[in-house]
C-alpha positions as CSV (number, residue, x, y, z in Angstrom):
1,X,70.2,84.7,97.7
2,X,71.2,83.3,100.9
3,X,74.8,84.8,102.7
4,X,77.8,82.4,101.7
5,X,78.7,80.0,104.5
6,X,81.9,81.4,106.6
7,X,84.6,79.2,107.6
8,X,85.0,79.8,111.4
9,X,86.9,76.5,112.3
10,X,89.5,77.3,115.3
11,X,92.4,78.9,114.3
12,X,94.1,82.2,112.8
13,X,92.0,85.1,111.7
14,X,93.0,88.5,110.3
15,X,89.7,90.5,110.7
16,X,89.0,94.0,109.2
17,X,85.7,95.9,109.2
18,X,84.8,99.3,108.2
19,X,82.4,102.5,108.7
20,X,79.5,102.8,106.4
21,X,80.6,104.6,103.4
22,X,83.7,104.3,104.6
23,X,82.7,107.6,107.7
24,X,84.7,107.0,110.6
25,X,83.5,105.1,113.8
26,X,86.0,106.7,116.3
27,X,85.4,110.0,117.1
28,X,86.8,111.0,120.4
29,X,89.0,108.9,122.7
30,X,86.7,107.5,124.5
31,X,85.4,105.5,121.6
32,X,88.4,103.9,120.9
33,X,88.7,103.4,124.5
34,X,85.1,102.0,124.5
35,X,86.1,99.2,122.0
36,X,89.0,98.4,123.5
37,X,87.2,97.4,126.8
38,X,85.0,95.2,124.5
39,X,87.4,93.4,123.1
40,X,88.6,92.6,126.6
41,X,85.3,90.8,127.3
42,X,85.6,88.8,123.6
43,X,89.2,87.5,125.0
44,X,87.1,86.2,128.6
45,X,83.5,85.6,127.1
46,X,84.8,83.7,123.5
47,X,88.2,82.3,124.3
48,X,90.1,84.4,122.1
49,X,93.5,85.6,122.0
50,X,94.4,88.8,120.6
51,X,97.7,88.9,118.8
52,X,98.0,92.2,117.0
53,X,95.0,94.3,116.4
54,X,95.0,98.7,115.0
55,X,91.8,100.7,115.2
56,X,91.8,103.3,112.5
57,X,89.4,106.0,112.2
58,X,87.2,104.4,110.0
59,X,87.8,101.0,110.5
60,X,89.7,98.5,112.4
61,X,91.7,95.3,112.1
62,X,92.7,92.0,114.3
63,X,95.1,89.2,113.8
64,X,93.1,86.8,116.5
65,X,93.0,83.3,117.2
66,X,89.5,81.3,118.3
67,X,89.7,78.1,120.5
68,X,85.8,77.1,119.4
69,X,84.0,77.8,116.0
70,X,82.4,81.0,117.5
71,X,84.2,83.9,115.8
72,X,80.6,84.8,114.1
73,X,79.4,85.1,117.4
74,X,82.2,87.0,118.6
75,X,82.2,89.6,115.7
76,X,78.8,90.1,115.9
77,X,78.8,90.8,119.8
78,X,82.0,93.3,119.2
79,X,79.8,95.0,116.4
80,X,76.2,95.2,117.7
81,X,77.8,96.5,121.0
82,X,79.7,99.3,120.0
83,X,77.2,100.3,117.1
84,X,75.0,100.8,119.6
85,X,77.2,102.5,121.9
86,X,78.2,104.9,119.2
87,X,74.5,105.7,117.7
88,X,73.5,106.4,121.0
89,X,76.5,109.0,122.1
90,X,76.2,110.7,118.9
91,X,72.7,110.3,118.5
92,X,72.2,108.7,114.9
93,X,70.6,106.0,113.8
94,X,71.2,103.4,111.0
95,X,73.7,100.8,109.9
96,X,77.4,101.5,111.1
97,X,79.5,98.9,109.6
98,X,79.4,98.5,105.8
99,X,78.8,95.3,105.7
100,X,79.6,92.1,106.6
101,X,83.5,91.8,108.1
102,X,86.0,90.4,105.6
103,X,87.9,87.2,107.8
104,X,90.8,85.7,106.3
105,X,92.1,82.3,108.1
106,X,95.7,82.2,108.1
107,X,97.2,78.7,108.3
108,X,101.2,79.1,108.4
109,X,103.8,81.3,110.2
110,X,104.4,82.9,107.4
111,X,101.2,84.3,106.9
112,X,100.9,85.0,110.7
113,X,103.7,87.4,111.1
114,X,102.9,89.5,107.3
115,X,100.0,89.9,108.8
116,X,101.0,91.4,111.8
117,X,103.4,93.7,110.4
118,X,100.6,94.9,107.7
119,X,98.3,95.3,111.4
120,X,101.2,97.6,113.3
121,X,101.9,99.7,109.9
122,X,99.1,100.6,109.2
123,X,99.2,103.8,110.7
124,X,101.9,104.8,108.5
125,X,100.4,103.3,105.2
126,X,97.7,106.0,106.2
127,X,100.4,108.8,106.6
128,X,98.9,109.4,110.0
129,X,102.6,109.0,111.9
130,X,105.5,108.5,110.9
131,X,106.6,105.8,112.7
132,X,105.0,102.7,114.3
133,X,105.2,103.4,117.7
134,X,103.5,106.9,117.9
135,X,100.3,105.6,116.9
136,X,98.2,105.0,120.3
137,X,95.2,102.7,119.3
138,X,97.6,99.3,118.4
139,X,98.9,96.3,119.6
140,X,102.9,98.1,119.9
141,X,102.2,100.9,121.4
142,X,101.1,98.8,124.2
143,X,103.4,96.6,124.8
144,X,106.1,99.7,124.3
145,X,104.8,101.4,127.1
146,X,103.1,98.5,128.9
147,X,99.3,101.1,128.1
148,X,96.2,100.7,129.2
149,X,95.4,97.4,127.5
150,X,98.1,95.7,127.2
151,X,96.4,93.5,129.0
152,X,94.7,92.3,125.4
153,X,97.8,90.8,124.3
154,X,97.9,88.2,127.2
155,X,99.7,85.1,125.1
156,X,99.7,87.3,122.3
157,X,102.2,85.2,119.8
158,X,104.0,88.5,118.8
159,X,106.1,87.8,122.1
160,X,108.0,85.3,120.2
161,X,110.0,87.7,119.2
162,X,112.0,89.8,121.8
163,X,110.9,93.5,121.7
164,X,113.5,94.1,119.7
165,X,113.4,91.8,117.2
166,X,109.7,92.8,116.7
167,X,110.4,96.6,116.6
168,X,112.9,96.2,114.4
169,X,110.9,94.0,112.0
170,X,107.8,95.9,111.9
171,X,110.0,99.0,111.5
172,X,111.4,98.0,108.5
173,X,109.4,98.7,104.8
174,X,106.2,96.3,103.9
175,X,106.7,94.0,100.6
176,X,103.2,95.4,99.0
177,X,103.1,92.2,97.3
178,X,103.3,90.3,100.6
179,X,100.2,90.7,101.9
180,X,98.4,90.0,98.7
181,X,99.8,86.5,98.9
182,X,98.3,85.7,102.0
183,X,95.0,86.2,100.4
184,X,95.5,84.6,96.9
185,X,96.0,81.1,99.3
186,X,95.0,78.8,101.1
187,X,91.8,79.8,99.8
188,X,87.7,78.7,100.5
189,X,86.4,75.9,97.9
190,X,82.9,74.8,98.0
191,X,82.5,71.1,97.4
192,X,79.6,68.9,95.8
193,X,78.3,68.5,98.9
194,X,77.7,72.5,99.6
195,X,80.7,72.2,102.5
196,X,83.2,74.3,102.5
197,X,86.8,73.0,102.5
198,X,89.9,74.9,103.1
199,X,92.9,74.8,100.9
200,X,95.5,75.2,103.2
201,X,98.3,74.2,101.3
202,X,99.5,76.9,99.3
203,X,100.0,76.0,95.3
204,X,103.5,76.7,95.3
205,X,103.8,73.6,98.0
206,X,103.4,71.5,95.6
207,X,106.6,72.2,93.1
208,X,109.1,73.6,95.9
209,X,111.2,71.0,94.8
210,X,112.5,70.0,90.8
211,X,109.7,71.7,89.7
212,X,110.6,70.5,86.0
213,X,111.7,67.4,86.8
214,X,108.8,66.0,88.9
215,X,106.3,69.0,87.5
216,X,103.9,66.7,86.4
217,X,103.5,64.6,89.8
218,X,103.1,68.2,91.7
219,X,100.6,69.2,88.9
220,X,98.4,65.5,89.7
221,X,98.8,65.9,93.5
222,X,97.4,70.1,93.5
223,X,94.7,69.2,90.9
224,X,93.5,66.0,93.4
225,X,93.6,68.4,96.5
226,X,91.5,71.1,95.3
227,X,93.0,73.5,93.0
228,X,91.7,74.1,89.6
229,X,93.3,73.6,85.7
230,X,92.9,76.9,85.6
231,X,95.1,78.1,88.3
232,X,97.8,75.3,88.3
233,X,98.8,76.5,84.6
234,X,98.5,80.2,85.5
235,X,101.0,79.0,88.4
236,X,103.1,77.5,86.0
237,X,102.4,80.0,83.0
238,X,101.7,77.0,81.2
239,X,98.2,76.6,78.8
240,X,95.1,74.8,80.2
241,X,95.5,72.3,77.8
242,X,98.8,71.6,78.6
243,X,97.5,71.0,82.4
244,X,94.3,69.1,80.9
245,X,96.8,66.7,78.9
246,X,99.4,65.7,81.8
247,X,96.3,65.0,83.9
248,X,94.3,62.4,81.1
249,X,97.6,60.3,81.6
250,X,96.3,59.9,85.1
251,X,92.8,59.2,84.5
252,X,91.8,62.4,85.8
């Protein structure tokens, strides 16, 4: 069966890739450093900005942003470089990665800065510090103590908060629900035509506002844009064939 089709339009990204098995991929510090250099050459060679990014010992994430459709390119130059790096220091051979990297376009603020705070905390859902900043291989500890690579966060949107303001919000507890959100939508549809079309628009868009008084508009205008029977009634914890009925008095 041939690989699904990735959206790679330009735009927002939250990438995360793992070890095989799950074994870590930085062993000593100059891996991490290693890695870190390539992603300097992604920001030059693929016009991409780096906005928040955590290495972990077995895996790593970024919240980037491509100018082109290239991020398949990019990934796959980041990966086959420092797999082969790292099989060659430590003298193994064999798949590194897992798999194929999980990318998740982000399409809002919202989503942008949940995702950065998941990024930075890390570390601490981990239990391997405390707190954010004493963790070395992220996007804060650089631009706390202006590191090695802070360099990688040149236009980095995180600086649209003060330092402050960003300390103070990536300081504070995660919502665990938060981050599952981002993920539930916009989501990837495939059309008719084998294309892929983004749902951007998140499902609660469409009843922000009297939801029971204009409920059945909202329900005609998310069906017509992409979203299924199925999911509008789970939305509004109503039955599909309550959905399936408002939508026959539209024809649809």
């Amino acid at each position: 069966m041939p690989r699904k089709e990735r959206y790679q339009e330009a735009g927002h990204y939250h990438i995360i890739n793992r070890g095989v098995e799950r074994r870590a991929i930085y062993l000593e510090p100059e891996d991490y450093n290693f890695f870190l250099d390539l992603l300097l050459k992604l920001t030059k060679e693929y016009e991409i900005t780096i906005h928040a990014f955590c290495l972990m010992t077995n895996h790593y994430h970024l919240l980037l942003e491509t100018k082109q459709a290239n991020l398949s390119k990019a990934i796959q130059f980041i990966n086959d470089k420092y797999s082969k790096y790292f099989n060659k220091r430590y003298t193994r051979s064999g798949h590194l990665w897992q798999g194929r990297y999980k990318s998740y376009p982000l399409f809002d603020d919202a989503h942008f800065w949940i995702v950065a705070k998941y990024i930075e905390r890390n570390p601490i859902k981990a239990a391997m510090v405390k707190q954010v900043e004493f963790y070395k291989y992220q996007s804060f500890f650089q631009w706390k103590y202006k590191h090695n690579y802070y360099e990688l966060l040149n236009n980095s949107k995180i600086f649209d908060m003060t330092y402050d303001e960003y300390t103070d919000y990536i300081s504070s507890e995660m919502d665990t629900d938060a981050i599952d959100t981002v993920y539930k939508s916009p989501k990837l549809i495939v059309k008719e035509d084998g294309k892929l079309k983004v749902l951007s628009k998140r499902l609660e868009t469409f009843f922000e506002f009297d939801r029971d008084i204009n409920r059945n508009d909202g329900i005609k205008k998310a069906y017509m844009y992409g979203y299924t029977k199925s999911e509008i009634a789970g939305f509004l914890n109503i039955s599909h064939a309550a959905v399936s009925k408002i939508l026959e008095k539209y024809q649809l």
